[in-house]
C-alpha positions as CSV (number, residue, x, y, z in Angstrom):
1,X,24.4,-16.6,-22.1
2,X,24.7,-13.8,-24.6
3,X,24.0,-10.2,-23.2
4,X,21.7,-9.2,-26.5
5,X,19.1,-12.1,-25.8
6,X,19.1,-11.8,-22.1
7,X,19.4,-8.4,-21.1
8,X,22.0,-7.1,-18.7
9,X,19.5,-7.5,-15.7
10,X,18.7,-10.7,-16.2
11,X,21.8,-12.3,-17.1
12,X,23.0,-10.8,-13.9
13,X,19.9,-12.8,-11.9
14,X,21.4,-16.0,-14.3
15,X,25.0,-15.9,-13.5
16,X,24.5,-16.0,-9.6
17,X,22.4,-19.3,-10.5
18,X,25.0,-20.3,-13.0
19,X,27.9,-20.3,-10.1
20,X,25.8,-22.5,-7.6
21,X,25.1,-25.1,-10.6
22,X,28.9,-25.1,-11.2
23,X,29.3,-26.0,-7.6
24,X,26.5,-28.6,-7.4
25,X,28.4,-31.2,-9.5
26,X,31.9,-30.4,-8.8
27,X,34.6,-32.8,-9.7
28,X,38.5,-32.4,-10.6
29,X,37.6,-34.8,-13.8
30,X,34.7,-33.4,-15.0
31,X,33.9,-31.4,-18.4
32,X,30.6,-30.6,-18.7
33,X,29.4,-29.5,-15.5
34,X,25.4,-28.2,-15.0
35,X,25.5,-24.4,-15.8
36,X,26.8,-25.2,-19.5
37,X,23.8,-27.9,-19.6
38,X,21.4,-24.7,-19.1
39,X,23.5,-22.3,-21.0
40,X,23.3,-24.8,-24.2
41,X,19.4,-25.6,-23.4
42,X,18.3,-21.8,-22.7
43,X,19.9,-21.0,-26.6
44,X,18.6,-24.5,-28.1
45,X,15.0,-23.1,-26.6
46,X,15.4,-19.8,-28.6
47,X,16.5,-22.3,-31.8
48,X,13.9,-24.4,-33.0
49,X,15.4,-26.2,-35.2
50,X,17.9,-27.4,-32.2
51,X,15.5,-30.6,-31.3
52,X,17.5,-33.2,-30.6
53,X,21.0,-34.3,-29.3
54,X,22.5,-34.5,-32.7
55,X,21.4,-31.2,-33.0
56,X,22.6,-30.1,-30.4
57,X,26.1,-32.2,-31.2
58,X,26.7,-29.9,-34.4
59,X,25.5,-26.5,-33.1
60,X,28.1,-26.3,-30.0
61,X,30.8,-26.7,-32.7
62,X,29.9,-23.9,-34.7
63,X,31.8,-20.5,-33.3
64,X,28.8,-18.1,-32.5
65,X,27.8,-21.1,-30.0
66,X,31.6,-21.7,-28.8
67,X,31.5,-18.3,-27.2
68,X,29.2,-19.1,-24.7
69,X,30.1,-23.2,-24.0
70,X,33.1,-24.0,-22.5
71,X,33.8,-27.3,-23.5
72,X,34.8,-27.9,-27.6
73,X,31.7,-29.9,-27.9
74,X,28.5,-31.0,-26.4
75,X,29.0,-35.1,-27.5
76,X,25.8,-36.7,-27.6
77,X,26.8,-39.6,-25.0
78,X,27.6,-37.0,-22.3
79,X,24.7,-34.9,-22.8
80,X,22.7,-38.2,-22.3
81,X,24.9,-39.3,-18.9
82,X,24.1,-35.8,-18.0
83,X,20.4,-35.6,-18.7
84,X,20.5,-38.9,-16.2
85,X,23.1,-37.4,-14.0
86,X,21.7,-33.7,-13.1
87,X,18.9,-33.0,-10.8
88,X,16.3,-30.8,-12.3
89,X,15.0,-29.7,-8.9
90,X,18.6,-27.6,-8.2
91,X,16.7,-25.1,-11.2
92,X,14.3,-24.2,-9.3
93,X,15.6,-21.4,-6.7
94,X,16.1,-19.8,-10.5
95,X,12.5,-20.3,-11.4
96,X,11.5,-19.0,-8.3
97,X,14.2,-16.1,-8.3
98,X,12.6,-14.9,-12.2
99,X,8.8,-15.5,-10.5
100,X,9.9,-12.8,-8.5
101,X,10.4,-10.3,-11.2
102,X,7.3,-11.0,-12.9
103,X,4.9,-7.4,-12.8
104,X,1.6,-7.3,-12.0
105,X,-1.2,-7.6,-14.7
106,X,-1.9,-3.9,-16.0
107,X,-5.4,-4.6,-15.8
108,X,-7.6,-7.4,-13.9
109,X,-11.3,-7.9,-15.1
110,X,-13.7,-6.6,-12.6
111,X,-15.9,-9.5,-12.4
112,X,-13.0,-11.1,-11.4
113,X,-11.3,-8.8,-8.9
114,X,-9.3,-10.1,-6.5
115,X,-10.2,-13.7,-7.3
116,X,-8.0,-13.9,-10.7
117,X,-4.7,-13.8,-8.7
118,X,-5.7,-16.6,-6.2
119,X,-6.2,-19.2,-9.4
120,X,-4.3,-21.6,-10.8
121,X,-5.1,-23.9,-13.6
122,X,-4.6,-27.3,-13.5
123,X,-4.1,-29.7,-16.4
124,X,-1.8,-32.3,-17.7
125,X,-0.7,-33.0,-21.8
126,X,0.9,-35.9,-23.6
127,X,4.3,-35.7,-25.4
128,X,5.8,-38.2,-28.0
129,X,9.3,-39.7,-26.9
130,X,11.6,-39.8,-29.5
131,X,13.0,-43.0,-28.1
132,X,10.7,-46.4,-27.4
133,X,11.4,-45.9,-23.7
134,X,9.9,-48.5,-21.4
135,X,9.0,-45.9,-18.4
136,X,6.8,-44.4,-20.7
137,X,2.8,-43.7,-21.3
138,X,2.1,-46.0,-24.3
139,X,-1.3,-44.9,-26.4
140,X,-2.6,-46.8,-29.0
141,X,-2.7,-45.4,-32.1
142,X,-5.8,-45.5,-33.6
143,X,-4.3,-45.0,-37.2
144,X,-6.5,-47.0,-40.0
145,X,-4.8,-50.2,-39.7
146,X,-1.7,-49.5,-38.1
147,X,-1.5,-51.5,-35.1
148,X,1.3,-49.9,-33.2
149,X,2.3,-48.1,-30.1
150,X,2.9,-44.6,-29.6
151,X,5.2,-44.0,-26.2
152,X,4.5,-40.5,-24.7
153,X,4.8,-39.3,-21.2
154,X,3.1,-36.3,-19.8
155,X,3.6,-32.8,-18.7
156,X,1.5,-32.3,-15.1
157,X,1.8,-28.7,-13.9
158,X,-0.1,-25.3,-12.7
159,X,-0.3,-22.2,-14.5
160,X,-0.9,-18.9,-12.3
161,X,-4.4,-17.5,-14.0
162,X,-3.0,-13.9,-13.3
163,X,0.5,-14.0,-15.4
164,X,0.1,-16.7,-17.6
165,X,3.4,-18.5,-16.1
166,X,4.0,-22.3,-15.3
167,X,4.3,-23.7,-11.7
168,X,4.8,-26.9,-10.2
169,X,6.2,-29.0,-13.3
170,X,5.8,-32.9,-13.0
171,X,6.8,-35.0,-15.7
172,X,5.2,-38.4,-15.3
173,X,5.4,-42.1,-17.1
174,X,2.7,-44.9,-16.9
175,X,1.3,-46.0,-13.7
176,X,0.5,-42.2,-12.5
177,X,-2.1,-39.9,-13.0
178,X,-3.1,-36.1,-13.2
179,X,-4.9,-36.4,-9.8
180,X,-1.9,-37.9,-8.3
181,X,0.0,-35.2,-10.0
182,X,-2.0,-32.2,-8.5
183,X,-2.8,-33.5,-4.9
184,X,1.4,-33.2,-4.6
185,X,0.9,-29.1,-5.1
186,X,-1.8,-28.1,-2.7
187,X,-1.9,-24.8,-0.9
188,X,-4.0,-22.8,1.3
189,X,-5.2,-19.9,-0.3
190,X,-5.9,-20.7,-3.5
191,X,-8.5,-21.4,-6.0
192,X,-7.8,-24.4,-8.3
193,X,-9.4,-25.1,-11.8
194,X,-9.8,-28.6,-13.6
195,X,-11.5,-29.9,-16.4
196,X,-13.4,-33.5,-15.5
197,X,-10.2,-35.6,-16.0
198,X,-9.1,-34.2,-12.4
199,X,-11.2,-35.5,-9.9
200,X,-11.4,-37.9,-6.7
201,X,-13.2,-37.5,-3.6
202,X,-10.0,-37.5,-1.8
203,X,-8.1,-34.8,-3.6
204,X,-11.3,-32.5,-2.9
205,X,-11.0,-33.5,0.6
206,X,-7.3,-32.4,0.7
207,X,-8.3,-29.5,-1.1
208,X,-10.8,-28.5,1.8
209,X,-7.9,-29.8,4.8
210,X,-5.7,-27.1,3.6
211,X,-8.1,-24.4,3.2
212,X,-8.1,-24.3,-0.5
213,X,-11.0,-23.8,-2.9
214,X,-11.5,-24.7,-6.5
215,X,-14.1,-25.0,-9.4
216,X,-14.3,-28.4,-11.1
217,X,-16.1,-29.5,-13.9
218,X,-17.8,-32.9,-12.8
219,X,-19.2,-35.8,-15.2
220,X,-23.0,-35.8,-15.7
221,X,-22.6,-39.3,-13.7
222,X,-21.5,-37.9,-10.8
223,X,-24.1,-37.7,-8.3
224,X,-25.0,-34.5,-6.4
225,X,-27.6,-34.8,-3.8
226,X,-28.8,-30.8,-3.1
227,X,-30.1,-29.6,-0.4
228,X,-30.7,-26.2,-1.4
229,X,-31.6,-24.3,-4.4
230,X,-30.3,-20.5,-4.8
231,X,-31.7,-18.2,-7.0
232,X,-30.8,-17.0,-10.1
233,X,-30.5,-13.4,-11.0
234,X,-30.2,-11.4,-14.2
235,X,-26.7,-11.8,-14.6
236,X,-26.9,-15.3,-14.0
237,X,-29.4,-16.0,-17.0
238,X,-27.2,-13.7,-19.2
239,X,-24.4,-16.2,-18.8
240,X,-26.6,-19.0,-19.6
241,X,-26.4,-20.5,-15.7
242,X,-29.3,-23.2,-15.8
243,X,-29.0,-23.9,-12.2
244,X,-27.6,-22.9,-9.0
245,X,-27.5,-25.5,-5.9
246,X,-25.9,-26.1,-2.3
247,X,-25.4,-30.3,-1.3
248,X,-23.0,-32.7,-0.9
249,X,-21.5,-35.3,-3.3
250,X,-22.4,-38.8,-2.9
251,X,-20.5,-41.5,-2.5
252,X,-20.0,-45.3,-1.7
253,X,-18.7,-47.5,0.9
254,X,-15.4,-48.1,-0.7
255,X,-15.0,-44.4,-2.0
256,X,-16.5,-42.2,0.3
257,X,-17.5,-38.6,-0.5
258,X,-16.8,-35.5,1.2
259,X,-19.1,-34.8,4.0
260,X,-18.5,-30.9,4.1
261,X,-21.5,-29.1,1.6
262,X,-20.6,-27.2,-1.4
263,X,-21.9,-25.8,-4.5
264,X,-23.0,-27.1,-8.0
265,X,-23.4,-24.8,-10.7
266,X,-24.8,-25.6,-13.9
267,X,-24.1,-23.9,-17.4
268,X,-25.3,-24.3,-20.9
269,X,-22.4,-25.2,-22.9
270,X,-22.2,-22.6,-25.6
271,X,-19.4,-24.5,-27.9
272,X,-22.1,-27.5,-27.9
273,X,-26.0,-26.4,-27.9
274,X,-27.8,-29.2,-25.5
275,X,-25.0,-29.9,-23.9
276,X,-24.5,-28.4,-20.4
277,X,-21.5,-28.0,-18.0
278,X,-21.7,-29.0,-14.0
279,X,-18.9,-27.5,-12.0
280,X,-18.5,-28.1,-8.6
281,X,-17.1,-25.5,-6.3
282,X,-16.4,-24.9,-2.6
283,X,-17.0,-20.8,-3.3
284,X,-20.0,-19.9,-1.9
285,X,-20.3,-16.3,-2.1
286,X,-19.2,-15.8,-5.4
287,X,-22.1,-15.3,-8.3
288,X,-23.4,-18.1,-10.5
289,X,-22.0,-16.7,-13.5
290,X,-18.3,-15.5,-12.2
291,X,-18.0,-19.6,-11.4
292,X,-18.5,-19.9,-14.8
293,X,-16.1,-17.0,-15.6
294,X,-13.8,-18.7,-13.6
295,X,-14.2,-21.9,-15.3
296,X,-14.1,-20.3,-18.6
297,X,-10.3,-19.2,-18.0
298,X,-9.1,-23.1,-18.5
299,X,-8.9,-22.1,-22.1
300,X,-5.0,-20.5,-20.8
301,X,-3.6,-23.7,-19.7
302,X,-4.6,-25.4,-22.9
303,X,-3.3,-22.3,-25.0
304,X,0.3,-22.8,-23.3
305,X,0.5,-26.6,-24.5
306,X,-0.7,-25.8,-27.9
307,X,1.9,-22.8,-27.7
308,X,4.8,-25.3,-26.1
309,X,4.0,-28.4,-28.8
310,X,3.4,-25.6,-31.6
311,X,5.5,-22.7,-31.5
312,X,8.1,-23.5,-29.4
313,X,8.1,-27.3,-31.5
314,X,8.1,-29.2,-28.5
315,X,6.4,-32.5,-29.7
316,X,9.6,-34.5,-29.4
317,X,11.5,-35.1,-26.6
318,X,15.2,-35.6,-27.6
319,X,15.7,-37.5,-23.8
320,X,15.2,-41.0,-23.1
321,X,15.3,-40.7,-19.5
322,X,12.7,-39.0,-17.4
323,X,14.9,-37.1,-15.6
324,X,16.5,-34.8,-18.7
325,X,12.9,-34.6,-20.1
326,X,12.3,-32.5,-16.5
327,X,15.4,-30.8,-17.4
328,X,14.1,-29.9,-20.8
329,X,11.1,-28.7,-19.6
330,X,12.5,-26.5,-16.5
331,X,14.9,-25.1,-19.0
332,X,11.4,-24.3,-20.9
333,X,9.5,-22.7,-18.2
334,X,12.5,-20.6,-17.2
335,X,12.4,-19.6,-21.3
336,X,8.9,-18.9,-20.9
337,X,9.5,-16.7,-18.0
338,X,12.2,-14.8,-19.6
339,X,10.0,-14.3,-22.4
340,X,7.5,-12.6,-20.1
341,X,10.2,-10.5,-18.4
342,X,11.7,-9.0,-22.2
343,X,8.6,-8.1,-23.3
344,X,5.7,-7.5,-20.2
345,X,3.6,-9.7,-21.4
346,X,2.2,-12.7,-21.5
347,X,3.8,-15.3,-23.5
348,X,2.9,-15.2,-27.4
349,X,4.0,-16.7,-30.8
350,X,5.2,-12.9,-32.0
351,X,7.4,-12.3,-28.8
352,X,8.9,-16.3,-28.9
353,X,9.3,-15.9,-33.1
354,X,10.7,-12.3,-32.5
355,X,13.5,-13.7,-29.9
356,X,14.0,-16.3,-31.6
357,X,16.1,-13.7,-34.4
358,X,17.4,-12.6,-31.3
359,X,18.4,-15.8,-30.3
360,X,20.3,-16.2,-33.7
361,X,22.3,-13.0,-33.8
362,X,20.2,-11.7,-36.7
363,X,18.5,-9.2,-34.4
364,X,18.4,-7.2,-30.9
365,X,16.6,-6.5,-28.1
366,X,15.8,-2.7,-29.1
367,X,15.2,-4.1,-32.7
368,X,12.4,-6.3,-31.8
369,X,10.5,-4.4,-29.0
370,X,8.5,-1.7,-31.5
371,X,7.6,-4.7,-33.5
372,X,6.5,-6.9,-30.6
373,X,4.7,-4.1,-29.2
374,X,2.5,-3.2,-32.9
375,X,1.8,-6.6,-33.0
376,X,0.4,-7.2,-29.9
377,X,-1.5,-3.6,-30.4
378,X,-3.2,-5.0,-33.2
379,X,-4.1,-8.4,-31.7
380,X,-5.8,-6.6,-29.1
381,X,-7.6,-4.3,-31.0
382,X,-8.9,-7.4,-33.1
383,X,-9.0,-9.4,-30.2
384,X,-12.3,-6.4,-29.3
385,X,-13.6,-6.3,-32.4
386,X,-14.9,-10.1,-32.3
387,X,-15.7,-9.4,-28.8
388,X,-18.0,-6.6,-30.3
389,X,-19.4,-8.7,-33.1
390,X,-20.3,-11.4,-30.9
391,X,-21.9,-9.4,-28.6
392,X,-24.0,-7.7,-31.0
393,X,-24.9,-11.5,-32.5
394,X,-26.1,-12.8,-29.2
395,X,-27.9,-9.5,-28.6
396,X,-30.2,-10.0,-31.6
C-alpha cells in the first residue's frame, strides 16, 4: 500500500498483517495470494469509481496501480475463485490490531458519562447483488407495475456509540435474521441499542445470562404488565418522557417471556406528534430521559449505512458469493478505521472525499489535513447553531 495514503505508521501495523496473509494461502503454483487481494481492495475502497471486477480488471493494469500489485493483472475469474477461496475471518487480528489505535473521544456528553463507551448499536441494512445469486434475500419490488425481484443480502453488525467504528460484521442471505445475527455477539458489560426489528424474548434472556444490558424500542403490541410506576421529574418532562414503569413482559405458552423485571420508558415521538416511543430497558438506575438519550444515539448506526451506500457508493456488490461480499466489507471497515486514524475523527464524507485525492495520487496527507480540519470546524460550528435555534423554538 502506498506510503502517502497510509502513513508510515500504519503501513508499518499493515505489512506485519500483509506477511501472515501471504502465509495463510501458501502454495508453490499460486499467483494471487491474500495480501495483494487486500492491497487491491484497500485502494479500490479509496476509488469509487473501482465497483466491480471489471473495474478492478483494467485498473491493476494501469502503472500507478502496478507498483503496489504483484501480479501483471488482477483477471476477473481469479479474483472470483479468490473471493470464494479466502477466509474473511483471517482479517480480523488487523481489525482488531487498528481498534487498538483508535483515541479516545475528546469529549463525552455529561448526561451520558461513562455510559456512552459501554454502547453499541445494533442494526442490520440491505444491499443490491449485482448478480441474481440464489443465496440471496429477494425483496419484491414494489415498482408501478414491474413485477420483478430484487436479490439483496444484508449487512448485520455493531457500531461502538463512543468512536463511531464497526464491530462484529455478519453478512447474511435469506433464511436468517437480525436477531439471529446479534444474539451471536453478546458480551457482558455492555449496553446494546435496537430499533423494534430486534427483538425476541430469548435474545433478552441471553442478554440478561451474560450480564449485559440494553434499551430497545418495543412495538405498541407488545404487552408490558407493570408493577410499579416511578416518578417523573423535571428533567424527565423536558424530554417529553410520558411515562416511567418497572414490570415484566408477557408472554405465552409457546414463547415464554423473561421472568426477571425491568423497565419501560415511554417518550413522545418528536419526528411524529401523537406518536410515542416504548423502550424497554434492563437499566434501572439511569434517569427517564438519559434512556431516551440513549435511544436517541441509533441515529449513528443508520448515518454509517447511508455514509457506506452513499459516499463510499457501496449499493452494488461486485461478488456473487457470500464469502467475498464479507471480504468486501472487512476490507471496508478496516478503510473506515484507517479513515478514523488519518484524521481523529469520526468518519465523514469530507475526510473519505479528501483521501479519496489521496488515494489517486492527486494529493497528500499534509495537503488534505488543514482542509479536513476547516471543514469539520465549520460543520461543528453549524452543527451548534441549529442546536441554538431549536432550542430557542421549543423554548417559546
Amino acid at each position: 500500500m502506498p506510503e502517502l495514503l497510509l502513513g508510515r505508521r500504519h503501513l508499518r501495523v499493515l505489512l506485519r498483517h500483509r506477511d501472515k496473509l501471504r502465509r495463510a494461502y501458501d502454495h508453490g503454483n499460486r499467483v494471487l495470494h491474500y495480501d495483494t487481494i487486500l492491497t487491491a481492495y484497500l485502494l479500490a475502497f479509496f476509488n469509487p469509481i473501482l465497483r466491480s471486477l471489471r473495474m478492478l480488471e483494467d485498473f491493476s493494469k494501469v502503472p500507478g496501480a502496478q507498483q503496489y500489485l504483484d501480479v501483471d493483472q488482477l483477471a476477473r475469474s481469479t479474483l472470483s475463485d479468490a473471493n470464494q477461496l479466502f477466509d474473511p475471518t483471517l482479517l480480523d487480528p488487523l481489525i482488531h490490531s487498528l481498534q487498538s489505535h483508535i483515541p479516545a473521544l475528546a469529549r463525552v456528553d455529561s448526561k451520558l458519562g461513562q455510559v456512552l463507551k459501554q454502547l453499541r448499536l445494533v442494526d442490520g441494512s440491505y444491499f443490491s447483488v449485482a448478480a441474481d445469486v440464489q443465496w440471496a434475500l429477494r425483496r419484491r419490488k414494489r415498482g408501478k407495475g414491474t413485477g420483478c425481484d430484487d436479490r439483496s443480502v444484508r449487512l448485520d453488525l455493531q457500531l461502538c456509540c463512543a468512536t463511531g467504528t464497526p464491530e462484529c460484521v455478519e453478512i447474511n442471505g435469506k433464511g436468517t435474521s437480525e436477531v439471529a445475527a446479534a444474539q451471536r455477539h453478546i458480551e457482558g458489560g455492555v449496553i446494546y441499542v435496537a430499533d423494534r426489528g430486534i427483538f425476541s424474548f430469548e435474545y433478552i434472556q441471553k442478554m440478561l445470562d451474560c450480564e449485559a444490558d440494553f434499551v430497545l424500542r418495543i412495538k405498541t403490541s407488545q404487552l408490558f404488565e407493570v408493577q410499579k410506576e416511578l416518578p417523573l421529574s423535571d428533567e424527565d418532562g423536558k424530554a417529553g418522557v410520558i411515562s416511567d414503569r418497572l414490570g415484566i413482559l408477557s408472554g405465552s405458552p409457546n414463547r415464554p417471556a423473561p421472568e426477571t423485571q425491568l423497565r419501560e420508558v415511554i417518550i413522545a415521538d418528536a419526528n411524529n406528534p401523537g406518536h410515542v416511543i416504548r423502550l424497554l430497558t434492563s437499566l434501572t438506575e439511569i434517569p427517564a430521559h438519559v434512556i431516551g438519550e440513549i435511544y436517541r444515539r441509533r441515529w449513528q448506526i443508520e448515518l454509517f449505512f447511508r455514509w457506506l451506500k452513499v459516499h463510499v457508493n457501496f449499493r452494488h456488490l461486485i461478488s456473487e458469493s457470500a464469502n467475498g461480499i464479507t471480504i468486501s466489507f472487512y476490507v471496508a471497515v478496516i478503510g473506515v478505521l484507517l479513515l478514523y486514524l488519518y484524521s481523529g475523527r469520526r468518519p465523514s464524507k469530507y475526510a473519505y472525499g479528501l483521501l479519496s485525492l489521496v488515494g489517486a495520487g492527486q494529493a497528500t496527507l499534509k495537503d488534505i489535513l488543514p482542509i479536513l480540519e476547516a471543514r469539520e470546524r465549520a460543520s461543528e460550528l453549524e452543527r451548534k447553531r441549529l442546536a441554538r435555534k431549536n432550542a430557542q423554538k421549543a423554548g417559546k
